[in-house]
LUMGU-870441 format. One record per residue: residue in one letter; x, y, z of N, C-alpha, C, O in turn. Coordinates in pm, whole numbers, plus 50000, padded with zeros to 5 digits. Each point is the difference from the previous one (the first is absolute). Layout:
<rs>
AXYZXYZXYZXYZ;...
</rs>
This chain:
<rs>
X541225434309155501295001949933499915012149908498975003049940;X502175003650052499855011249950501655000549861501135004250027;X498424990749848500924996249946500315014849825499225004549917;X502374997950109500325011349855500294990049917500464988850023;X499105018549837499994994949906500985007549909499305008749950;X501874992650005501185012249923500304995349854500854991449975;X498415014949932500054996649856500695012749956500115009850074;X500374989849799500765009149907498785012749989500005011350050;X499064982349870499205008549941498744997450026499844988650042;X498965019149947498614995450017498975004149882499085008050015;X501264984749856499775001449887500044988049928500914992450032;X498075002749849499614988349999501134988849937500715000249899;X499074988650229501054989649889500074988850127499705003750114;X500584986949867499804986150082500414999350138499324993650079;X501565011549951500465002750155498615009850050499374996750100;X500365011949843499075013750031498594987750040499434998650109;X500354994549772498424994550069500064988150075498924994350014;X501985001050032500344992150086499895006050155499854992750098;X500235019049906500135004350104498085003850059499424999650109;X500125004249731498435000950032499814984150045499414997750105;X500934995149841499314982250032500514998850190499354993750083;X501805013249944500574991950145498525013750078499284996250092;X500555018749846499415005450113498604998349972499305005350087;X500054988849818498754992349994500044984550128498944996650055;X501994998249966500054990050075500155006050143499494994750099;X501145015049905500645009350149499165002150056499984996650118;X498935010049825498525006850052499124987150040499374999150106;X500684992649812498994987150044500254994250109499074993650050;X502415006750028500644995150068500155006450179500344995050107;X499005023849829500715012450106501045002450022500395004650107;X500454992149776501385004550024500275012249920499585000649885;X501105009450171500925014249985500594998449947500924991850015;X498785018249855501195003349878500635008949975499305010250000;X502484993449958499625011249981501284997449895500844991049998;X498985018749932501214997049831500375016349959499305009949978;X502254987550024500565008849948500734999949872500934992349976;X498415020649906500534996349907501525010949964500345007650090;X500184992449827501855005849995499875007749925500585009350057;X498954996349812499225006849887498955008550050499354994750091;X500265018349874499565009049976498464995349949499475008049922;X499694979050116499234996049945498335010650073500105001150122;X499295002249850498815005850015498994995450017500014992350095;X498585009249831499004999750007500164983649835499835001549879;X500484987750186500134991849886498644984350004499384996350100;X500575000749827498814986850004500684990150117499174993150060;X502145005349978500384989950088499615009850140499304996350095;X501305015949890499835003150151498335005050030499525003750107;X499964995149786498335005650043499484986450064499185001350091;X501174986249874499444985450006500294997150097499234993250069;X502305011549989500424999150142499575005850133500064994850111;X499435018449850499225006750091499114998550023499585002350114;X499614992449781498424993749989500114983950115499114994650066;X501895002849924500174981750089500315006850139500194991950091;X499915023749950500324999050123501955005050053500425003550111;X500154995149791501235002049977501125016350035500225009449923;X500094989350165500625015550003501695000349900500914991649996;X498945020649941501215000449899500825013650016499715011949987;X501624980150050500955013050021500564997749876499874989549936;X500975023450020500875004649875501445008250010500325011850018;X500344976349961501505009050032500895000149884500884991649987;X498825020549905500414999049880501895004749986500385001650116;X500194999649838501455002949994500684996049917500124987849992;X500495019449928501264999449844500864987450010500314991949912;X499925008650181501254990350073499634988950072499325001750101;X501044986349863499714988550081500425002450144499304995650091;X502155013249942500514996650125500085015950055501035005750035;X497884998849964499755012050051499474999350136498884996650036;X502665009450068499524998150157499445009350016499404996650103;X500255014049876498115007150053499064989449969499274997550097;X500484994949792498524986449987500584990150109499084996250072;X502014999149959500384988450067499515001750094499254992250059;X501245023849991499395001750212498745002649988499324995550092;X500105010649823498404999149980499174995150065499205002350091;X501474983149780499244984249972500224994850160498984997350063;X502255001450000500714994250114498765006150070498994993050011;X501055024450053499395001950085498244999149994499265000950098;X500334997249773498754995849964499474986050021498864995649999;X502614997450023499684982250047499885002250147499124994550066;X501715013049981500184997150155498695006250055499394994950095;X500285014249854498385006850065498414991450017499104998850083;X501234996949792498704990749984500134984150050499124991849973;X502125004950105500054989950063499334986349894499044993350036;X501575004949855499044990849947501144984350018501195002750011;X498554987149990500174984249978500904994749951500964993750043;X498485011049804501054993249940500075009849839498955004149950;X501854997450012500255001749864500144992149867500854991150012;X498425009649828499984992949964500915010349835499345010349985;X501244989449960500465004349912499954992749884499874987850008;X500235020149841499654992149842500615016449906499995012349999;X500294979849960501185006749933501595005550005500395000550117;X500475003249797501585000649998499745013650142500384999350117;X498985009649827500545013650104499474998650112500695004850090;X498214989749949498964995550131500854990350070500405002050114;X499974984349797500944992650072501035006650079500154996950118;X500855015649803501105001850067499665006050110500454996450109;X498355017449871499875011650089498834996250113499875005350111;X499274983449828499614991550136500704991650086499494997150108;X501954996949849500464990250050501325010950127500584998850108;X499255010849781500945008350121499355005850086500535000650110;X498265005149874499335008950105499434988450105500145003150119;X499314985249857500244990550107500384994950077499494995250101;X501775005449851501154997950083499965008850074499634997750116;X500655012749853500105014750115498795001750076500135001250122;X498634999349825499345000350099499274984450088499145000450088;X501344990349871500284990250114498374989049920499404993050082;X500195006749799498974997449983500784984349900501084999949942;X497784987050072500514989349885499495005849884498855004349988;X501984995749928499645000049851500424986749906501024993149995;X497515006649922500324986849915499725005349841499005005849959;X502604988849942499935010349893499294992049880500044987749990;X499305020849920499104981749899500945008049866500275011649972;X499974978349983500444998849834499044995549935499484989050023;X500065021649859498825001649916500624996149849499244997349907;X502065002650081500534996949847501124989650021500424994850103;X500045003149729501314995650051500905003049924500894992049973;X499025023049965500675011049942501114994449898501085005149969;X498234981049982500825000149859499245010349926498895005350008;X502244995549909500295010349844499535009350060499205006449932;X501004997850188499985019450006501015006250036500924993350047;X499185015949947500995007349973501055003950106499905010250068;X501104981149941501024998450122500295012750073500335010349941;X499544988850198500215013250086501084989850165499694998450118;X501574997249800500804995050109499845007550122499504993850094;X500725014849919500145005650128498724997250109499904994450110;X499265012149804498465000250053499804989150055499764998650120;X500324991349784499504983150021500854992950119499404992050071;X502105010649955500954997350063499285005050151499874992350095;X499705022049905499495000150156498894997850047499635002650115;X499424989649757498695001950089500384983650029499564996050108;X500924997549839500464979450025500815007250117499415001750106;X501445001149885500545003450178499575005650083500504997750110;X498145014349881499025003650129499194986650008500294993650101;X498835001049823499494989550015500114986750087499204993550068;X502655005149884500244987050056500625004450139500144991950091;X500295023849921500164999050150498785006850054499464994750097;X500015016349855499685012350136497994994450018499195005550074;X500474980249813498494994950041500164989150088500984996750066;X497364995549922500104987250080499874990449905500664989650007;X498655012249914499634990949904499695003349864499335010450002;X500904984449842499915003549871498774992549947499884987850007;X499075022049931498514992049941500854997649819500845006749941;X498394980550020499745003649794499454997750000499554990750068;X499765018049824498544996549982499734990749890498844997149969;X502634995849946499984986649968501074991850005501025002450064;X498714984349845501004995950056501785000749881501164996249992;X497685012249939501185007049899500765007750060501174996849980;X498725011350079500645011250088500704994850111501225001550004;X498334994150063500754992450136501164990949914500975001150075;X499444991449822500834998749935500895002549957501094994350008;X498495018149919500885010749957500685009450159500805009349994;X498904987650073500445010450138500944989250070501125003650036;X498474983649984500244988450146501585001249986500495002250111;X500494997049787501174996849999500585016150082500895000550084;X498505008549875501005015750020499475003150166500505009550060;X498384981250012499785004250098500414989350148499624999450117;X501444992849789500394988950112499104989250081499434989749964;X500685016950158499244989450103498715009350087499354996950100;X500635016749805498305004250075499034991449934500114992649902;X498765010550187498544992949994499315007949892499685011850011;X500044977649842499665004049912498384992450005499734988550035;X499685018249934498584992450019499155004649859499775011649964;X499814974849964499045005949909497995003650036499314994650087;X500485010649861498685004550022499365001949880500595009249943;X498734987850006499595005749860499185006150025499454997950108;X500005014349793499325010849942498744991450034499884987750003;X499295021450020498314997950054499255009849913500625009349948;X498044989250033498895008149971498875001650069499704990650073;X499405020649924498595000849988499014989749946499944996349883;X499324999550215498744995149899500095006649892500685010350003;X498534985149847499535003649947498695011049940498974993550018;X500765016549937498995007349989499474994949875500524998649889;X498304998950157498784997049832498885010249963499325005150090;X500504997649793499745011049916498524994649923499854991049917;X499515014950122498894997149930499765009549844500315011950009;X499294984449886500105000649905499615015149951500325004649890;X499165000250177499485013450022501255006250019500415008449920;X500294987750186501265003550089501144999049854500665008649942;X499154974750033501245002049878499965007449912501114999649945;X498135008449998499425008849916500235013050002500555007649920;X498934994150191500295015350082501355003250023500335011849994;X500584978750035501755004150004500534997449835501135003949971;X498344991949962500674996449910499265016149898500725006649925;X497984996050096500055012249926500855014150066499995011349951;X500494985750129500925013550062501335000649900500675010149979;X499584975449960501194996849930499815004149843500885001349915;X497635000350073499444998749856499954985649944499694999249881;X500514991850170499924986049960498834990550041499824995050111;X499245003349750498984989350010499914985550068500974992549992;X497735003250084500174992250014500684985149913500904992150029;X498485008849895500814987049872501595000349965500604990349955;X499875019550067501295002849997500924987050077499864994750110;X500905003449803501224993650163500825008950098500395010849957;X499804986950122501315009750114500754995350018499684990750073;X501925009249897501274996350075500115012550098499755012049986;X500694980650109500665007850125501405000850048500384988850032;X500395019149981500944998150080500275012750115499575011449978;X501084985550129500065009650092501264995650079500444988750023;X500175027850025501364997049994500685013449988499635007049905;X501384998250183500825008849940500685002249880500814991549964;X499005018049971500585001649836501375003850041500245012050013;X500854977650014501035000850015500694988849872499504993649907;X501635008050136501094993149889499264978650050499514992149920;X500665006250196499594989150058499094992449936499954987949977;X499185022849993498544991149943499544999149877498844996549979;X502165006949905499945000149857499385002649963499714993549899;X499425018150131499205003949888499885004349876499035003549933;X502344995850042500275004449896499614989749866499355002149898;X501454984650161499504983549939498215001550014499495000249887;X499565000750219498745002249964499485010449877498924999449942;X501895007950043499225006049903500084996449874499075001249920;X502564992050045500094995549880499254989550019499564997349887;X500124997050169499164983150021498515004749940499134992049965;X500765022750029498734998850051499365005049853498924998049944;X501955007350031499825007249857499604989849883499685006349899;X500274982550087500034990449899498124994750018499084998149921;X501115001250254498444997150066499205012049938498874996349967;X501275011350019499155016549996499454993549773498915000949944;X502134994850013499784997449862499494992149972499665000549882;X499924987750191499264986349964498705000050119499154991049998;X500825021350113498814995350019499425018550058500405003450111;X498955004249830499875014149974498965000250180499925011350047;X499544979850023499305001050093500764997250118499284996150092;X501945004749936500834996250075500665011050126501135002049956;X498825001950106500635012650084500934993550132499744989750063;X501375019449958500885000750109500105007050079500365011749984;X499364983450119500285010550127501255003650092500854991150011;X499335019550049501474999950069499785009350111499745012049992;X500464978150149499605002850099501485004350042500904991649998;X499405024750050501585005750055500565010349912499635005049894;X501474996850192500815011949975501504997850049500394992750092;X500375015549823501234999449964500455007449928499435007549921;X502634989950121500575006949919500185000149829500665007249924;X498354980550054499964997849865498615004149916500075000049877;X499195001950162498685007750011500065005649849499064996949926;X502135012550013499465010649880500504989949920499274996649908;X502094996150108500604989149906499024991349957499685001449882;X499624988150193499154993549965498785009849943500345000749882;X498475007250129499585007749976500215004449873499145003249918;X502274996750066500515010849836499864983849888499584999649884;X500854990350190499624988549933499154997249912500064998949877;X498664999250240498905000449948499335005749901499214995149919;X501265017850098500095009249923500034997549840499035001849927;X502054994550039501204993749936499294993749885499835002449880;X499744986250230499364992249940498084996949986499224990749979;X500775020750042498255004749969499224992250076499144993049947;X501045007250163498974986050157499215012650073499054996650070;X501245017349923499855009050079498424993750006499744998050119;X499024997849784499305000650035499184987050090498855000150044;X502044990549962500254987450083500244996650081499344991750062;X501985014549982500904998250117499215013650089499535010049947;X500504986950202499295008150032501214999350134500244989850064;X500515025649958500794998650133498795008550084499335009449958;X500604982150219499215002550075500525007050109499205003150089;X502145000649926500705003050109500054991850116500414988449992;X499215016650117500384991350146498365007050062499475010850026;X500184971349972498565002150010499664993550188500914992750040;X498065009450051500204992150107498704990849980499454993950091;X499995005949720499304986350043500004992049877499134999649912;X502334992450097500644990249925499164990749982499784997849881;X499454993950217499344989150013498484999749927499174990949992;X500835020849966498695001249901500405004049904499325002449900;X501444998650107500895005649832500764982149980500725001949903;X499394989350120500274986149989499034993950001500064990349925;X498425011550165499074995449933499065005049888498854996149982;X501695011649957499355006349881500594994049896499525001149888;X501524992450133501114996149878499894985749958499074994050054;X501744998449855499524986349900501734998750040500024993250102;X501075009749870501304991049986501065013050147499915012350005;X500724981050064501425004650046500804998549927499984989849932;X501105020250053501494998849930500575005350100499495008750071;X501914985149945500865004150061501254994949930500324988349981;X500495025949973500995003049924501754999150073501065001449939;X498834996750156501015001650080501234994349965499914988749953;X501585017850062501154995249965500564998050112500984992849980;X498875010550155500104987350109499045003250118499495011249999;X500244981350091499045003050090500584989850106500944992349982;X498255009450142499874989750152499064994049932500154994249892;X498515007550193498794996149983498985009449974499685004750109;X499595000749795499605008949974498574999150051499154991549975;X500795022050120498514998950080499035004749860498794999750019;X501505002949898498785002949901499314992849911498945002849944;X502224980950041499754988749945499194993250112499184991349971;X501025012250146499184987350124498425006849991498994992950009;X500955024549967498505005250017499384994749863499094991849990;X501635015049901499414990649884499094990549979498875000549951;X502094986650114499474981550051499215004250072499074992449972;X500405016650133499114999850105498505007849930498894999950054;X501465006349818499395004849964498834987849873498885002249955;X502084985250027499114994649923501155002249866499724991349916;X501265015850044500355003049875501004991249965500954997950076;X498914995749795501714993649963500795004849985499725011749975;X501504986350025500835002150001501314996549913500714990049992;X499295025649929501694997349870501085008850087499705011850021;X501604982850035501175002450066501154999549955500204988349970;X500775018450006501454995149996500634995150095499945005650109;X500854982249874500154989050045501435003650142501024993350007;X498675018050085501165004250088499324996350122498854995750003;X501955006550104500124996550114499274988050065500494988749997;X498345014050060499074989850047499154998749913499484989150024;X499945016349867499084997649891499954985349939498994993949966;X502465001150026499604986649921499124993250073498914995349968;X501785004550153499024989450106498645004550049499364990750050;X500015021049950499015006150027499234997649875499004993550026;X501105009149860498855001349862500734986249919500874998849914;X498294992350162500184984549945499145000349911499295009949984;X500624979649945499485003649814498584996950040499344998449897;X499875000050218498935002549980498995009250055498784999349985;X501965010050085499405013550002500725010149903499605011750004;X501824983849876500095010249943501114997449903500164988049979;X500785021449944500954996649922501255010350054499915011350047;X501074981849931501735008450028500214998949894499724989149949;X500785020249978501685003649925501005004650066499935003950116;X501484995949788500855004150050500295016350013499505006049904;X501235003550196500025009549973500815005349873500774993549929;X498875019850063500595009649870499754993349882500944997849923;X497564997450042499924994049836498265003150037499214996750089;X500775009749812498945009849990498684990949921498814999750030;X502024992849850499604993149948499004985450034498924996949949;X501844996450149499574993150066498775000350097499174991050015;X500885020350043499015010350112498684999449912499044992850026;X501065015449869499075000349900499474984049967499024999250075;X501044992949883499894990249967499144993850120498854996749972;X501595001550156499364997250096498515005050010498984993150007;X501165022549993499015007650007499015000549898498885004050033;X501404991749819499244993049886499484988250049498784998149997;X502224991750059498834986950044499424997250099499704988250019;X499875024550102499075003750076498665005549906498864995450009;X501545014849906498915012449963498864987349913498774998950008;X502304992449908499084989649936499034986550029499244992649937;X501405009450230499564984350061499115005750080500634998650105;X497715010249947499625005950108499974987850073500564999850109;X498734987549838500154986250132501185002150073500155004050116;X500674992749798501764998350072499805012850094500154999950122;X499525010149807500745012250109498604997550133500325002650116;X498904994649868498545000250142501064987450088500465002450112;X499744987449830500044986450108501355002250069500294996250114;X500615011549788501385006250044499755008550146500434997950114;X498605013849823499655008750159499644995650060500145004550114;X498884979949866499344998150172500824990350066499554997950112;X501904992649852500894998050020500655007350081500134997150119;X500425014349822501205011850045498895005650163500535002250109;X498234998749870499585005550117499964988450106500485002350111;X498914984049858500164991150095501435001550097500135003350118;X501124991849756501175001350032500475011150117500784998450093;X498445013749866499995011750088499905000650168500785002750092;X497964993449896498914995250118501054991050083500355003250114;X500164984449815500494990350093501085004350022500144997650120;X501045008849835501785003150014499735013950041500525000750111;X499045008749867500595017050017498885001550082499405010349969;X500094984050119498855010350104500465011050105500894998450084;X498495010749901500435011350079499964993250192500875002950083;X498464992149934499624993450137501164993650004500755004450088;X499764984849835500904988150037501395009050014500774998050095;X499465010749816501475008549979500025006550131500934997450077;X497905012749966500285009050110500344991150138500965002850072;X498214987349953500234988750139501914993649945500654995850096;X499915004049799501214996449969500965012450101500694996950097;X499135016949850500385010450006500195000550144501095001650055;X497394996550023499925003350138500954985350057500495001450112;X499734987449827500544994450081501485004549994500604999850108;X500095004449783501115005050024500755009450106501105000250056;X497185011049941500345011850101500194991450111500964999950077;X497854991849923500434993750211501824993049997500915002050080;X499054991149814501474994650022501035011350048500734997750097;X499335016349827500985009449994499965005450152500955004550065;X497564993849977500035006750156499634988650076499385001250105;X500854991449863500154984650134498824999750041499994999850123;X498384999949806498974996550033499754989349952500764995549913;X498234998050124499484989549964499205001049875499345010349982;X500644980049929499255004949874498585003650022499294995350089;X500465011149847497925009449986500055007250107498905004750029;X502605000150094499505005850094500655017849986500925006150054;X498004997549838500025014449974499125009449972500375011649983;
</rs>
């Protein structure tokens, strides 16, 4: 089987390493990948990780969502490579995969990665990718069951299927190892690490992390933050920090392609978010062994049950903080918390169990029998 993969962008953020977890499974399997990203993306940590699994990556960048020079492109770039099936994730991939499918005669199945409360309304936009979706695919993925919720009423009587977010095994760090990444940061072993990782967008509040974080920086001087991404919010948050004198604490890392040692180098997850699906960075986290402090959106309540971790509510900064005080003070609480959150990991989000989900869908969409791909 020879299956496209059509994302927005190929730059780091939860749809992006999801796609490393399906072509880590692809290769184990001998199945053909190939992913096209819509953005002008380059030489980035997602597409180096992709090439490294075996992965071929086309790039069809363009100003305009509905630019027919990219459409016949994309179209005549489907029809050449004769591939299976199409799998699309994201607003612009959904539409411009769901149309070029159509035309060039291929199934496409579109996944919903959010469920775009509190962002920033784009009627039009949103209006055609729910109407390419519900006509021009075969079938709609969520990747929780927050999302498939928020979608099921506006998409009638198509086939909505949930799937949840998967991970990687875990990577373990020998102490040498934890040491050695953590002095690239300038941060001692004895130190604590919060982590978070995540596009520095409006979505993921970082703005609330920093005030949260600022109170932590005064009651415990050995404390550091990390920030795994990039965004349009990048100098805002940044000037923050600033602001508020963390520069030598807060440590932004950009868009790194090895997250999973940068999570096992670390003591607490935060995740700041003002709405989310299911956030693939909270499931690597848990896989990583780390507890877990969340704001209390989408699938999170039900995912970080109080004994791998703590929720607040979003936009109270205050609260966040507080959480993150009765981690830094409890190390028991926070150890029995991580080996919880990783068990939890192991048994619900396995990369094995998600991809055999995935492949059974593909056989449904092309009338095979399940595992026969």
């Amino acid at each position: 089987m020879h299956v496209l993969h059509m994302i927005d962008g190929l730059s780091i953020g939860g749809a992006e390493m999801l796609l490393i977890t399906f072509a880590s499974q692809a290769r184990l399997h001998g199945m053909k990948m190939t992913v096209i990203g819509l953005q002008n993306d380059q030489d980035t940590p997602i597409i180096h990780s992709l090439k490294e699994l075996g992965v071929h990556i086309e790039i069809f960048p363009d100003e305009h969502l509905f630019s027919l020079r990219r459409i016949i492109k994309i179209i005549r770039f489907i029809k050449s490579e004769k591939f299976d099936l199409m799998q699309t994730h994201l607003t612009y991939a959904n539409v411009l995969g769901g149309l070029a499918g159509w035309f060039a005669g291929v199934p496409v199945i579109a996944t919903l990665h959010s469920t775009r409360e509190g962002s920033r309304p784009n009627y039009l936009r949103n209006k055609i990718e729910l109407l390419t979706i519900k006509y021009l695919t075969k079938r709609v993925v969520a990747v929780g069951q927050s999302v498939a919720d928020a979608y099921r009423s506006q998409l009638g009587n198509k086939r909505l299927e949930v799937i949840r977010n998967a991970v990687l095994p875990p990577q373990v760090l020998s102490i040498s190892e934890r040491q050695s990444l953590r002095n690239e940061f300038s941060i001692d072993l004895s130190s604590q690490v919060i982590i978070a990782v995540g596009r520095i967008a409006a979505s993921k509040g970082y703005s609330d992390l920093i005030s949260a974080f600022s109170p932590i920086h005064s009651r415990y001087s050995k404390v550091s933050l990390l920030i795994i991404g990039s965004g349009d919010l990048s100098d805002k948050i940044k000037n923050q920090v600033s602001d508020l004198q963390l520069d030598e604490v807060v440590h932004f890392l950009g868009e790194r392609n090895d997250i999973t040692r940068c999570l096992a180098a670390s003591d607490i997850f935060v995740s700041s978010s003002h709405w989310e699906g299911l956030p693939l960075a909270v499931l690597e986290a848990m896989m990583a062994g780390l507890p877990i402090v969340a704001t209390a959106v989408g699938d999170l309540p039900q995912v970080v049950t109080p004994e791998i971790g703590l929720t607040v509510p979003p936009h109270n900064p205050q609260q966040l903080s507080e959480a993150l005080l009765t981690l830094l003070a409890h190390p028991e609480l926070r150890r029995e918390m991580g080996k919880a959150a990783q068990k939890k990991a192991i048994r619900e989000y396995s990369a094995a169990a998600w991809f055999q989900k995935i492949m059974n869908s593909y056989s449904e969409v092309l009338h095979r029998a399940p595992g026969a791909y």
